[in-house]
DODOFI-368864 format. One record per residue: x, z negated, y of N, C-alpha, C in turn; residue in three letters. Coordinates in steps of 0.001 Angstrom, whole numbers, plus 500000, padded with zeros to 6 digits. Layout:
<nodes>
XZYXZYXZYAla ...
</nodes>
This chain:
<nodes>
617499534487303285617553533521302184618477532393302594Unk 617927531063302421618746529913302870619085528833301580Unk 619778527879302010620166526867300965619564525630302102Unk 619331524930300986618747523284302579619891522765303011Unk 621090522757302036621868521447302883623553522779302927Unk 624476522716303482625433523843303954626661522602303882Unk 627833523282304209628823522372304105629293521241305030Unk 628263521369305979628254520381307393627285519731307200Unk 626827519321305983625333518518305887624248518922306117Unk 623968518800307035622367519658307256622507520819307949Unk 623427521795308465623508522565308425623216523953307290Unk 622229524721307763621777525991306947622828526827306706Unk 622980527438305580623574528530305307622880529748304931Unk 623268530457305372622551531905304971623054532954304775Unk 622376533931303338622961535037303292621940536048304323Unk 623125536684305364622299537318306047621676538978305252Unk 620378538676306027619396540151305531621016541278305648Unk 619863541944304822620902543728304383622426543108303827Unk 622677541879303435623769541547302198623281541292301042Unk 623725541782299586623738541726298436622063541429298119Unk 621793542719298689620448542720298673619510543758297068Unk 618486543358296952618469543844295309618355543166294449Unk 617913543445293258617326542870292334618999542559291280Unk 619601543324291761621196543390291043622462542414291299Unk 621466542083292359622434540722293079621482539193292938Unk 620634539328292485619947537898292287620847536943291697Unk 621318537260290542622166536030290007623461535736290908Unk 624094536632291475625030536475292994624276535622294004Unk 623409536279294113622842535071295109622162533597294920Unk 622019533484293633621924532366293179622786531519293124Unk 624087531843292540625529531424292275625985530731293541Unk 625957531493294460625866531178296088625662529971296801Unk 623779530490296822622916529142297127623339527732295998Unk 623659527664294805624054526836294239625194526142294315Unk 626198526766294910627825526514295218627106525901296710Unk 626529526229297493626194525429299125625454524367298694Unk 624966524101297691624030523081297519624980521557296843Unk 625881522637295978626671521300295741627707520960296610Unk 628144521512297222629366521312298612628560520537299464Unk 627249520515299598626631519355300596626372518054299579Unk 626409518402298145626163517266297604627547516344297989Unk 628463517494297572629747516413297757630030515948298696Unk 630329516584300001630181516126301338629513514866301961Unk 628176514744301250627496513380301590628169511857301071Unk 628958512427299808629298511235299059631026510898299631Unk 631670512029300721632357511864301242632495510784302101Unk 631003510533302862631252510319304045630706508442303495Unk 630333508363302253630256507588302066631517506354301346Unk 632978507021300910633772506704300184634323505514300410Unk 634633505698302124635569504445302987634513503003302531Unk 633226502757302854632333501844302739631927501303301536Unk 632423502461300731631436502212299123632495502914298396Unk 633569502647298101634474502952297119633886503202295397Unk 633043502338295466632396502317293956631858503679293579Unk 631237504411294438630633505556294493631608506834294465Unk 633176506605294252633731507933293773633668507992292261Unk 633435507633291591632920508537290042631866509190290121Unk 630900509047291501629905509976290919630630511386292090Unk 631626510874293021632194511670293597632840512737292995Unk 633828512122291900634453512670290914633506513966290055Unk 632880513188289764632157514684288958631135515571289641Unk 630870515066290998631045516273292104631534517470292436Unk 633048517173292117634187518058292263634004518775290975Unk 634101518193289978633696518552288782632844519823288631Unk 631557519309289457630445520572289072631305521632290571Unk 631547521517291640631702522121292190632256523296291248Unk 633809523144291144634525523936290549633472524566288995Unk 632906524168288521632150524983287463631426525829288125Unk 631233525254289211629805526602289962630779527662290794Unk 632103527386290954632527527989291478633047529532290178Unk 633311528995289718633624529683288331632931530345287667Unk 631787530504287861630648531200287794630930532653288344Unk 631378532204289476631431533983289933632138535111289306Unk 633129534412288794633861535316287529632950535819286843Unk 632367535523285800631398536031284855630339537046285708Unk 629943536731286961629139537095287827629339538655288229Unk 630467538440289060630929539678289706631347540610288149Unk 631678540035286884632222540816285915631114541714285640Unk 630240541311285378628851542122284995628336543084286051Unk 628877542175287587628060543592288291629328544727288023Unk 630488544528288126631119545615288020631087546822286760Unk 630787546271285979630225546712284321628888547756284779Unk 627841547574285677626474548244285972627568549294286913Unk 627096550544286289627026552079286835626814551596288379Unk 627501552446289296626814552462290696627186551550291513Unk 627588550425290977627422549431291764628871548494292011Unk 630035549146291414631788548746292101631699549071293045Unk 630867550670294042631539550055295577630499548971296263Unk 629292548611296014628486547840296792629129546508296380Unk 630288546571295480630288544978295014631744545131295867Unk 632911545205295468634274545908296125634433546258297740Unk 633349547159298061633585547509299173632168546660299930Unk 632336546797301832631074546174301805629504546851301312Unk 628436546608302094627092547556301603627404548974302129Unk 626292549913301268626447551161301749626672551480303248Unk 625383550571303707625530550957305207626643551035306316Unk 627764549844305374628947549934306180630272550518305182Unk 630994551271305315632205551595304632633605550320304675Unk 633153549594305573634321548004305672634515547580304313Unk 635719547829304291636974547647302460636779545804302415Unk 636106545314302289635796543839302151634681543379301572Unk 634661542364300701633591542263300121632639541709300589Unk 631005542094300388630344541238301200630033539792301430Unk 630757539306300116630787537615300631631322537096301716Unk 632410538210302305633012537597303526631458537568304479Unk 630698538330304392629269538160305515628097536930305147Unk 628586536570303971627548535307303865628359533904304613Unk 627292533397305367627597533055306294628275531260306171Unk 629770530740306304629542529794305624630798530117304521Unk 630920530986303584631338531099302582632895531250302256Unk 633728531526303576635145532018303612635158530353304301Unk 634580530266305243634858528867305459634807527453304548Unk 633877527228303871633723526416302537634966526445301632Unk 635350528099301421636076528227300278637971527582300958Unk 637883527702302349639121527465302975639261525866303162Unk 637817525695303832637685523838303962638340522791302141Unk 637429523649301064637658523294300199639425523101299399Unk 640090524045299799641292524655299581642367523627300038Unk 641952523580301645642807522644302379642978521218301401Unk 641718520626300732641639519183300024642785519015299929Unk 644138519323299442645026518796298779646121518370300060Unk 645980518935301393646970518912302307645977518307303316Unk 645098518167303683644148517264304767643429516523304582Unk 643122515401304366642624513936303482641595514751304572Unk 640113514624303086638704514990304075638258513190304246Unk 638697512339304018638224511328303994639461510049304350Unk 639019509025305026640453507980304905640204507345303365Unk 639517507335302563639510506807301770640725507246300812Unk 641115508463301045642123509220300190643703508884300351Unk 643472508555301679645067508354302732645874507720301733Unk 645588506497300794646758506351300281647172506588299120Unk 645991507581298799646389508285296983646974509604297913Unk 647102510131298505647218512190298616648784512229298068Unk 649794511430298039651008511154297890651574510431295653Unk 650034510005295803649867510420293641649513511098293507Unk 649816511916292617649284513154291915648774512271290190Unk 648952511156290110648689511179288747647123510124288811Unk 646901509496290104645818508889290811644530509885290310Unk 643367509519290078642123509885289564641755510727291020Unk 642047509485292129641485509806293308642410511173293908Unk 643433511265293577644025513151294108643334513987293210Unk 644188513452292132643085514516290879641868515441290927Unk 640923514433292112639721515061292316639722515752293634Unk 641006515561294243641207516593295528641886517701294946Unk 642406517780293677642862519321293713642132519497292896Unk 641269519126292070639806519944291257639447520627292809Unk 638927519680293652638249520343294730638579521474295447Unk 639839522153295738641270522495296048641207523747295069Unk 640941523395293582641174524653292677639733525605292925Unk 638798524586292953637598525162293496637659526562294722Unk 638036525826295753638393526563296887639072527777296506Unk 640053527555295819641004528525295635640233529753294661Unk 639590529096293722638943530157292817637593530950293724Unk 637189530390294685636508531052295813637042532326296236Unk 638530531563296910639413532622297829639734534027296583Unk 639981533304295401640341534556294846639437535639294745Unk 637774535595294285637220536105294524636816537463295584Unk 637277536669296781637517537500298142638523538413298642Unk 639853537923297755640898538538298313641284539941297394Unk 640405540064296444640523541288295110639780542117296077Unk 640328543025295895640781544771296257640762544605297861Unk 641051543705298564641151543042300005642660542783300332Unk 643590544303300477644658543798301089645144543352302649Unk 644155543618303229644269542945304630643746541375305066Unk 643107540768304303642811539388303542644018538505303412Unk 644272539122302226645269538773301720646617538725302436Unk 646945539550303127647984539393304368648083538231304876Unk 646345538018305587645834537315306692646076535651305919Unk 645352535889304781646238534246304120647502534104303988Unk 648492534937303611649967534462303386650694533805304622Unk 649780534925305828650835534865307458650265533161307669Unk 649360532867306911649147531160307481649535530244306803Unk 650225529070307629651035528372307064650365526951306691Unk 649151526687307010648632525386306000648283525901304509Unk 647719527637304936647211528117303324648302527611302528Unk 649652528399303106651440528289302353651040527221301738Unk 651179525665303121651013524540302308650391523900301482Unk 649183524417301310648137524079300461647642524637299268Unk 648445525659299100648664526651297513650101525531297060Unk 650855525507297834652407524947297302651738523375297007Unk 651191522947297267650435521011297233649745521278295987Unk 649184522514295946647874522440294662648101522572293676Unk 649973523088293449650096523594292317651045522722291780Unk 651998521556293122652206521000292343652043519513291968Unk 650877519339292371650099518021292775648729517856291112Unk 648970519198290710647809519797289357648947518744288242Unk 647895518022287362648252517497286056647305517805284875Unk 647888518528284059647047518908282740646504517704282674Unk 645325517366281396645681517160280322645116517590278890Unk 645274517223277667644467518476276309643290518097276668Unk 642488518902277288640697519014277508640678519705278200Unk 639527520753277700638953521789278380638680521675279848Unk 638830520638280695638568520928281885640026521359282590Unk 641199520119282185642239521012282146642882522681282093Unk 642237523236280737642615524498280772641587525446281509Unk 640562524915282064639685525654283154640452526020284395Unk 641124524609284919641535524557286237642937525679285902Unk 643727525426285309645044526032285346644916527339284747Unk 643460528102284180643179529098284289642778529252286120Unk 641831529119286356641879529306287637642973529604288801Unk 643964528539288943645077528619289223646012530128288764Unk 645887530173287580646760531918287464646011533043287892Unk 644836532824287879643683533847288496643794533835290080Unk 644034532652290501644439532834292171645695533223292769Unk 646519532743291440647948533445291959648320534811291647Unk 647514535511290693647385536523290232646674537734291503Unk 645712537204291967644823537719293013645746537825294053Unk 646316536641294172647079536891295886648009538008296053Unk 648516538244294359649946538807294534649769540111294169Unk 648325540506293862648227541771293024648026542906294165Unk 648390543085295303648289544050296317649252543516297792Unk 650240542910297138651075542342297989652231543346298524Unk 652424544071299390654044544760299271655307543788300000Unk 654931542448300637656064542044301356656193540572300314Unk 655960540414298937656308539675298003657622538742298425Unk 658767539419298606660369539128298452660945538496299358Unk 659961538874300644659867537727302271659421536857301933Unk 658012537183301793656609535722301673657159534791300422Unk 657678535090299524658198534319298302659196533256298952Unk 660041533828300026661344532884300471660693531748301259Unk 659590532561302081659096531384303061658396530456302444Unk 657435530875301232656838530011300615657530528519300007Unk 658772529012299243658912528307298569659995527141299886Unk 660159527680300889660899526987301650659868526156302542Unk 658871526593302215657386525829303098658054523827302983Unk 657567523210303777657545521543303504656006521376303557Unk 655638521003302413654118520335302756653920518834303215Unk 655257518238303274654664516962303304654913516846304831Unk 655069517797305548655257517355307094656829516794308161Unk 657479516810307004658803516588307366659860517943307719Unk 661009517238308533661518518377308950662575518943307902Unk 662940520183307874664063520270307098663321521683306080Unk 663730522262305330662821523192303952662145521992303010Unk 661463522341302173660863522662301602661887523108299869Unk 661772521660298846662060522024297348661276523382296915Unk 661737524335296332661383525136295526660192524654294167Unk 659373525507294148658018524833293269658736524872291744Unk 658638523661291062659092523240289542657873523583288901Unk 658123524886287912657120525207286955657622524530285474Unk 658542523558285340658609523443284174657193523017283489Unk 656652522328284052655231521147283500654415522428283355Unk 654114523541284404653104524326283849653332525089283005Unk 654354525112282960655072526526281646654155526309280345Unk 654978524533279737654434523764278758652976523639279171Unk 652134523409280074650466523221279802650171524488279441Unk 650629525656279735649921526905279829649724527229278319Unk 650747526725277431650826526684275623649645525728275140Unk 648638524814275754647554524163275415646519525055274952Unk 646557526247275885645271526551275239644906526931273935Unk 645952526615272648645575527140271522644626525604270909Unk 644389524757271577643631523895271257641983524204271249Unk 642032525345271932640387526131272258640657527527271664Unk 641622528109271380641767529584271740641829530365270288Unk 642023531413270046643048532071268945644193532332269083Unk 645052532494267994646368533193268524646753534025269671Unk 645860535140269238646453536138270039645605535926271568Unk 644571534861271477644350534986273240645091534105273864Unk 645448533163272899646311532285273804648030532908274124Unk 648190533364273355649228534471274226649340535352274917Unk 647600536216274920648012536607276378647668535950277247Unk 646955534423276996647051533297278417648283533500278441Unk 648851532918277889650480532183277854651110533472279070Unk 651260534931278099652056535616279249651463535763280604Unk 650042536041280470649171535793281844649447534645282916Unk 649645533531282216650089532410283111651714532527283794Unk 652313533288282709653922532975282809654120534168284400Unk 653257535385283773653444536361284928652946536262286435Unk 651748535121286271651183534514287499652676533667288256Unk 652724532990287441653895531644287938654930532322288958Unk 654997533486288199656498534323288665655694535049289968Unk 655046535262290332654266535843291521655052534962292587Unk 654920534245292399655602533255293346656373532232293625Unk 657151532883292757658215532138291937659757532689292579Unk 660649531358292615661939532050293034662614532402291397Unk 663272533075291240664057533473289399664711533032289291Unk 665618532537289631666521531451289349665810530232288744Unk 665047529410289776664288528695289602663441528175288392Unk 662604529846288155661618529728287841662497530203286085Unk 663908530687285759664739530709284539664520529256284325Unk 665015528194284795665658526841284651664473526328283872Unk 662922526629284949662169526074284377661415526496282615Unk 661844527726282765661764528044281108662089527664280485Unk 663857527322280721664443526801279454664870525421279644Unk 663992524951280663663742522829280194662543522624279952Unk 661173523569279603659900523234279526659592522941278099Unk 660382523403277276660571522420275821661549522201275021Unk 662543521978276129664286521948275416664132520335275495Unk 663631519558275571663274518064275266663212517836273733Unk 664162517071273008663624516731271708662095515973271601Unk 662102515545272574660717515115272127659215515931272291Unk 659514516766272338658777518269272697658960519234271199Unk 659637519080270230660084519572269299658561520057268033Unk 657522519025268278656120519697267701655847520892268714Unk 655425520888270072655141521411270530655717522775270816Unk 657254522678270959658283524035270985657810524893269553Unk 658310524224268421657435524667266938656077525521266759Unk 655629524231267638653772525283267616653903526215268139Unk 654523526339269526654339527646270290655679529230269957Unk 656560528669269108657706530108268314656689529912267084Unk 656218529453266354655012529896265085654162530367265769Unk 653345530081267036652488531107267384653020532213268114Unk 653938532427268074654641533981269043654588534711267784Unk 654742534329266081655217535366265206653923534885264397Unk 652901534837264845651727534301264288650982536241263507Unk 649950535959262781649652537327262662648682537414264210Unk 648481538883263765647155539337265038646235540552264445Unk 645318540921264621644935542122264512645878543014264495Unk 645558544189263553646713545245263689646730545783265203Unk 645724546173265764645954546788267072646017546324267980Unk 646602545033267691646980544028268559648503543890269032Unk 649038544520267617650297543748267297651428544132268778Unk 651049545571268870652188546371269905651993545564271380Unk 650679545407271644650159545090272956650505543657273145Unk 650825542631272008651479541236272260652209540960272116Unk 653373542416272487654654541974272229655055541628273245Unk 654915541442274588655543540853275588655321539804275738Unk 653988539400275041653354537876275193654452537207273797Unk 654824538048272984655334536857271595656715536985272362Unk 657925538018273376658933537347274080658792536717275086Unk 657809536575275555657741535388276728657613533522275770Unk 657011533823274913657109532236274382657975532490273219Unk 658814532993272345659847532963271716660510532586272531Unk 661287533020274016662296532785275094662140530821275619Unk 660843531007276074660581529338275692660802528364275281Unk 660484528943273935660812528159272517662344527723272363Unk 662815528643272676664524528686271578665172527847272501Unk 664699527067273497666002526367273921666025524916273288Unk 664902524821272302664522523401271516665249523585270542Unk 665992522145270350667052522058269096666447521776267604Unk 665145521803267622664584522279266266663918523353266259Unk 663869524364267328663363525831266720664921526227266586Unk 665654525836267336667345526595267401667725526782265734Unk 667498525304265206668130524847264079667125525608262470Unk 665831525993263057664841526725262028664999528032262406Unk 665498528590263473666257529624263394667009530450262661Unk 668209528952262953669063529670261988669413529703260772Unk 668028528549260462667908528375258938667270529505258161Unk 665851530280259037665917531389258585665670532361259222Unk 667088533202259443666694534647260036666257535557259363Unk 666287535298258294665731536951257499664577537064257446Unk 663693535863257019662317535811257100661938536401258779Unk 662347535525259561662152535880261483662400537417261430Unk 663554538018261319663494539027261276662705539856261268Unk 662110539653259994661025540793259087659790540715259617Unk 659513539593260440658382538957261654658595539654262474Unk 659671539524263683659914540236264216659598541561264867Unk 660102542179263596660462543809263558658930544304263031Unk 658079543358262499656868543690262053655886544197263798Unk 656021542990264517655691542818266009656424543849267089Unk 657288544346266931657823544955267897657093546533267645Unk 656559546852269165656750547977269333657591549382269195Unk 657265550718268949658121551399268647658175552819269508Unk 658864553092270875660126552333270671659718550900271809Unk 660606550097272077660302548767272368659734548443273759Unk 659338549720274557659140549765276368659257548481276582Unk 658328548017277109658490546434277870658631544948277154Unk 658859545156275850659416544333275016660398543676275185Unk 661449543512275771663024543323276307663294542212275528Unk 662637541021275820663317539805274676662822539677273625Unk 661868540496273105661886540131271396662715541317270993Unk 663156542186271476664688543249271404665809542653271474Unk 666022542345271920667085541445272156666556540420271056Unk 666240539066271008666019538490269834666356539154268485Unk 665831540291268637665480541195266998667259541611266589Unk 668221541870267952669353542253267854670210541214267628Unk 670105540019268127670585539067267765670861538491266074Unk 669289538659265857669382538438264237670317538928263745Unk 669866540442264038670392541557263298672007540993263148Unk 672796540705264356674158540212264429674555539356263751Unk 673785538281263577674311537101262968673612537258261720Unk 673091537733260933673272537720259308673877538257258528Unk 675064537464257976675950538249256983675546539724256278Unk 675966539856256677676404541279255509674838542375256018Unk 674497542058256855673261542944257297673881544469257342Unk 673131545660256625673638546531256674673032547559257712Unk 671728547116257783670611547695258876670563546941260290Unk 670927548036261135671054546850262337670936547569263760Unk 669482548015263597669331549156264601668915548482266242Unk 668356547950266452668778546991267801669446546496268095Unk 670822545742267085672125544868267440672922546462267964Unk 672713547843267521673859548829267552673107549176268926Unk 671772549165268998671408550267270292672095549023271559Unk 672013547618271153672059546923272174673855547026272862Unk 674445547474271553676218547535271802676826548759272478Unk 675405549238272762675777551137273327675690550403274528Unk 674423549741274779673780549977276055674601548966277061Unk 674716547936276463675651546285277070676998546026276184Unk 677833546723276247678973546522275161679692545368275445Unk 679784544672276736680746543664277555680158542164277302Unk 678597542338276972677574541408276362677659541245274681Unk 678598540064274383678819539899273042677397539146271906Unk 676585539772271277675564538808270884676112538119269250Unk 677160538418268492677256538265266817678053536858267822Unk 677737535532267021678681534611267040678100533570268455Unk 676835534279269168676101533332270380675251532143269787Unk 675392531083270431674121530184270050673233530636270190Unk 672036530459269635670415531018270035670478530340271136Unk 670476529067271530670244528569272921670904529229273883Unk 671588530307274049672439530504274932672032532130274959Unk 670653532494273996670312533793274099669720534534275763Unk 668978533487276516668546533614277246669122533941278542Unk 670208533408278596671713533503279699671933534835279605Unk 672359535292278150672924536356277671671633537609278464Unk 670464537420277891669933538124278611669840538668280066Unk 669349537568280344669483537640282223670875538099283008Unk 671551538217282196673142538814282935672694539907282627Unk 672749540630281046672614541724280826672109542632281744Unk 670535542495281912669704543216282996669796542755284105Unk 670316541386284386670579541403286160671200542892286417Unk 672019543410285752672693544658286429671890545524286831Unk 670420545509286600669534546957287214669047547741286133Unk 669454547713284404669165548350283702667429548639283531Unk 666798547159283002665537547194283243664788546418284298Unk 665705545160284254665013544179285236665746544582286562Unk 665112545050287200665425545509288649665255545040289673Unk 664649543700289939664341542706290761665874542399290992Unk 665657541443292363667170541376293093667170539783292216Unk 668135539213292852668755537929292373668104536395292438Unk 667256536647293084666951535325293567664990535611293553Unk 664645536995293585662966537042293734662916537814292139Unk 661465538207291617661160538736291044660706540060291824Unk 660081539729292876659337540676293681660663541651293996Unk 660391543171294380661140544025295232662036543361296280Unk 662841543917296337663833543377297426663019544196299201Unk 662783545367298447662604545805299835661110546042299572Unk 660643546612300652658961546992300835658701548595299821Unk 657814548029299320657277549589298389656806550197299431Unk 657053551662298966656711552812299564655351552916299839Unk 654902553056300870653590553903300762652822553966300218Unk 653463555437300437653375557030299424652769556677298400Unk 653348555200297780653013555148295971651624554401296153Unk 651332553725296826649981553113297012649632553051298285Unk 649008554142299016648589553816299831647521553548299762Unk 646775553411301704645582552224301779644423553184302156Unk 643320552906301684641811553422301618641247553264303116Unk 641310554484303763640698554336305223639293553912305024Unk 638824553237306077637495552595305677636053553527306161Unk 636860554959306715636010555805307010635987557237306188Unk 637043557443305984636936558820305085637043558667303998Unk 637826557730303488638095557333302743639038557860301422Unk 640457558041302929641299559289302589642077558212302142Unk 643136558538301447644581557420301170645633557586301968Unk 646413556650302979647547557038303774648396556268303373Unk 649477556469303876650581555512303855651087554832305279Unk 650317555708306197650083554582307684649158554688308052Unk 648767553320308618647031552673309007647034551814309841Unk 646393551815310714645474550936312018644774550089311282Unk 644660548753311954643769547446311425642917547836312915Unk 642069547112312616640856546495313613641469545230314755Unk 641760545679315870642289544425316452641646543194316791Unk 640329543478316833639613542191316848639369541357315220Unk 638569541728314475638890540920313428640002541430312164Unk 640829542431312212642266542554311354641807543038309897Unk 640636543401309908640431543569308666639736544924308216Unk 639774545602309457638988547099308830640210547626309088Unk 640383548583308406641947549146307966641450550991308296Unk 641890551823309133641682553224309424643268554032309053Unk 642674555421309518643741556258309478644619556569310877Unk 643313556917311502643494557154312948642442556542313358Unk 642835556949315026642056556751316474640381557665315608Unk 640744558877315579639356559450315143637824558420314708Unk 638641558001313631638268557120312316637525556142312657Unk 638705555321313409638022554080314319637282554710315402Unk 637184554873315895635860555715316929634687555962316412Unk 634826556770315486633391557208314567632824556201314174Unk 633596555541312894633047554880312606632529553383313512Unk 633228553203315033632714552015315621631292552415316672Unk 631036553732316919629737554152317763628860554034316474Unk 629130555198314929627586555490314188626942553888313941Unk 625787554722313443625175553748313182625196552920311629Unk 625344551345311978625465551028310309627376551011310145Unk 627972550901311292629923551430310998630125549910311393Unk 631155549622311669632357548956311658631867548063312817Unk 630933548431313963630386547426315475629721546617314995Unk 628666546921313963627914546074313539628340544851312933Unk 629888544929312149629951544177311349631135543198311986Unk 631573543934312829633250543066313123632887542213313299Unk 631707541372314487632058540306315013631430538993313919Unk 630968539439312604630618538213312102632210538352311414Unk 632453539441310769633318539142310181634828538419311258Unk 634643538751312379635506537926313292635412536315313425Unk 634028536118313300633680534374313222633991533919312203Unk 633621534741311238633107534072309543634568533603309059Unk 635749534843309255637015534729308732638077534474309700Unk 638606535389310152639519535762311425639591534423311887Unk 638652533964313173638674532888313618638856531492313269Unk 638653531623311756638982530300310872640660530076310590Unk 640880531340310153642175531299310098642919531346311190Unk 642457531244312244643763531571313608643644529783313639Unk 641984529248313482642059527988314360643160526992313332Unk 642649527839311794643875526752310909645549526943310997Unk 645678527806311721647044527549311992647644526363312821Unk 648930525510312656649035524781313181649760524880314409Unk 648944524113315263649565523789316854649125525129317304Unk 648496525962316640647891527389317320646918527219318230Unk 647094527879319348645716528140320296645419529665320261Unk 643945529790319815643483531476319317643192531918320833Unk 643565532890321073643197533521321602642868535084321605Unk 641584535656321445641017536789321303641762538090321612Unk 641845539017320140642675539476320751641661540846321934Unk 642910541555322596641894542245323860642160543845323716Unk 641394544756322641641219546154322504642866546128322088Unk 642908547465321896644132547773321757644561547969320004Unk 645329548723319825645610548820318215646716548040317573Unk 646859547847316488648004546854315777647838548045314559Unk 649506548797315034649433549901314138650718549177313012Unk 650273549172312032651539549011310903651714550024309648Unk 653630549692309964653620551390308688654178550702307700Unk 654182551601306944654552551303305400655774551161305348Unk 
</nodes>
């Protein structure tokens, strides 16, 4: 099955025979051929930009459809996983091969597109771009990181339940630069195409980080990355701006989904986020008086109603934007105009007892402290057992958030080190280990594939078997060596690839 035009123009793309083959994959393979069809649309109008400038609006909504077709696959892959039978043919590759990768990495074309696309924000595909890539508020970038989010919502696709993938992108350093450009080169604004993209965006940062064990390294290098080519580190990524867009979506949403966007986004951010950092940016993302509607909207929607069997499950989402909120000097000041009412909100929302609740506990204890003559005050007392040296009766609300983050810096709940969210050190194993791609035993030490890095074994056995039978691991390496592997060695910079030659690349846990 082919598409006419591929991402090199007239170049064919193809899903090769014996991939996502079936009557169960038609709309996959449609999705596909439709995503190659518009990547050559756009491509043509590329090459036309330098000569005919007039012709980027229809460029513009190029990018436009790209990223919708790209987005597609969400809904796509959701349904096949939903059909009986068919999570490992979708998850793992086809029956015939046991390779832990999905088979889009074998359509041919498709890891490359999604990487070419990705790069947009850090490699002008065009000179026409050369002297916008440096605005971010320019129409003409704008439509390099639509293009860019595109890519990325590709990659995410690929890199779910793919932890050797996922490795293989972090260890490269234009990806570094070109996740760190995309995210912060992205400008809302209230319209649904907006909250498409910066959904996307938490879905890719979500993906990268969700089978990560060396988080607490890759986080330092990341954020020390320079994208703009200069010598020296690399500013730490400013989430204040996305904090505040991520609270838009109640312009489309309900309450309660837009809070678990809200915490969904907040918990993405922090994936790759330094904590320090990524504190500051909490509490300046609507400590602006002129932000004071918006701080409002979003502490009324943290104590908003919900479904009853809602209420327990959004309690981490109503302390992630209460914490938000309170550093604005008109939620501070409606605060403390009324705690008793908040209170009784509150304590309505909180879980019982409070597991991963931590700041609307804290919040709830706070009240409890500062209203005269309160005679009931069962979170201000549990909180005076637990942190006695942590004074809360007599704190500004603005200054609740400080109070917090000392508290549990000590290790109580928040156990992250000082400076990452991620583990300080490498998780164990033991606790997750990795799916041999032949027995499909769980270890906690495993052999990669030295030629393309991505079939993951137990032993020598493993890899043997499975590289003689028939339908194993020979058949498949060397596309998957072209298709992926080789893209990424050549995008490294100042790299010369060279093949690697037999031999194992054993790594332990």
């Amino acid at each position: 099955m082919s598409a006419s035009a591929g991402p090199n123009g007239g170049k064919e793309e193809r899903i090769p025979d014996g991939t996502l083959e079936g009557d169960e994959f038609a709309e996959l393979r449609k999705v596909i051929l439709e995503l190659f069809k518009h990547k050559g649309f756009n491509d043509r109008f590329l090459t036309y930009l330098t000569e005919r400038p007039e012709a980027f609006c229809i460029f513009a909504k190029s990018c436009d459809q790209l990223l919708d077709c790209a987005m597609k696959f969400g809904p796509v892959i959701s349904n096949l996983v939903g059909q009986p039978g068919l999570e490992v043919d979708l998850n793992v590759a086809h029956e015939k091969s046991p390779s832990r990768f999905p088979e889009l990495l074998l359509v041919h074309g498709f890891f490359g597109t999604a990487m070419e696309l990705f790069l947009s924000t850090l490699v002008s595909p065009s000179p026409f771009f050369d002297p916008h890539m440096s605005n971010p508020e320019s129409d003409e970038c704008s439509s390099l990181v639509t293009r860019s989010i595109a890519g990325g919502f590709m990659l995410s696709c690929l890199v779910e339940a793919n932890e050797r993938l996922t490795a293989l992108l972090w260890k490269n350093s234009l990806f570094q630069k070109a996740l760190k450009i995309t995210i912060t080169k992205f400008r809302a604004k209230r319209q649904r195409k907006s909250i498409m993209e910066l959904g996307a965006i938490t879905q890719f940062l979500g993906k990268l980080s969700e089978h990560d064990d060396s988080a607490h390294e890759r986080n330092g290098i990341f954020n020390r990355c320079n994208p703009t080519g200069l010598e020296g580190d690399g500013k730490p990524i400013d989430f204040t701006q996305l904090i505040r867009w991520a609270a838009w979506g109640g312009v489309y949403l309900p309450a309660e989904n837009v809070l678990d966007l809200f915490a969904f986004s907040l918990g993405a951010f922090q994936c790759v986020a330094l904590k320090d950092e990524f504190r500051k940016a909490q509490k300046a993302a609507f400590a602006s008086p002129e932000l004071n509607d918006e701080a409002m909207n979003l502490f009324t929607l943290s104590l908003a109603h919900a479904k009853k069997k809602t209420i327990g499950g959004l309690a981490v989402a109503r302390g992630d934007a209460v914490r938000c909120a309170l550093s604005n000097p008109a939620v501070g000041e409606y605060v403390n105009q009324h705690k008793k009412e908040i209170l009784r909100r509150v304590r309505q929302y909180m879980p019982d007892p409070p597991s991963d609740a931590y700041f609307l506990y804290i919040f709830a204890a706070w009240l409890e402290a500062n209203i005269p003559g309160k005679s009931s005050t069962p979170n201000f007392d549990e909180w005076k057992r637990e942190f006695p040296n942590v004074c809360l009766r007599g704190l500004r609300i603005q200054n609740l958030s400080v109070a917090y983050d000392f508290a549990y810096s000590k290790g109580k709940r928040d156990s992250s080190s000082d400076s990452f969210f991620a583990p300080k050190d490498l998780r164990d194993r033991s606790t997750r280990p990795v799916l041999c791609n032949l027995c499909k035993r769980y270890v906690s030490n495993y052999k990669s594939c030295s030629s393309c890095d991505l079939a993951v074994y137990c032993s020598d056995t493993c890899q043997r078997v499975d590289w003689e039978r028939r339908g194993g691991h020979k058949e498949w390496c060397q596309n998957l060596r072209e298709r992926v592997t080789d893209i990424l060695a050549h995008a490294r910079e100042g790299a010369v690839y060279v093949m690697p030659g037999g031999g194992w690349k054993k790594v332990r846990g």
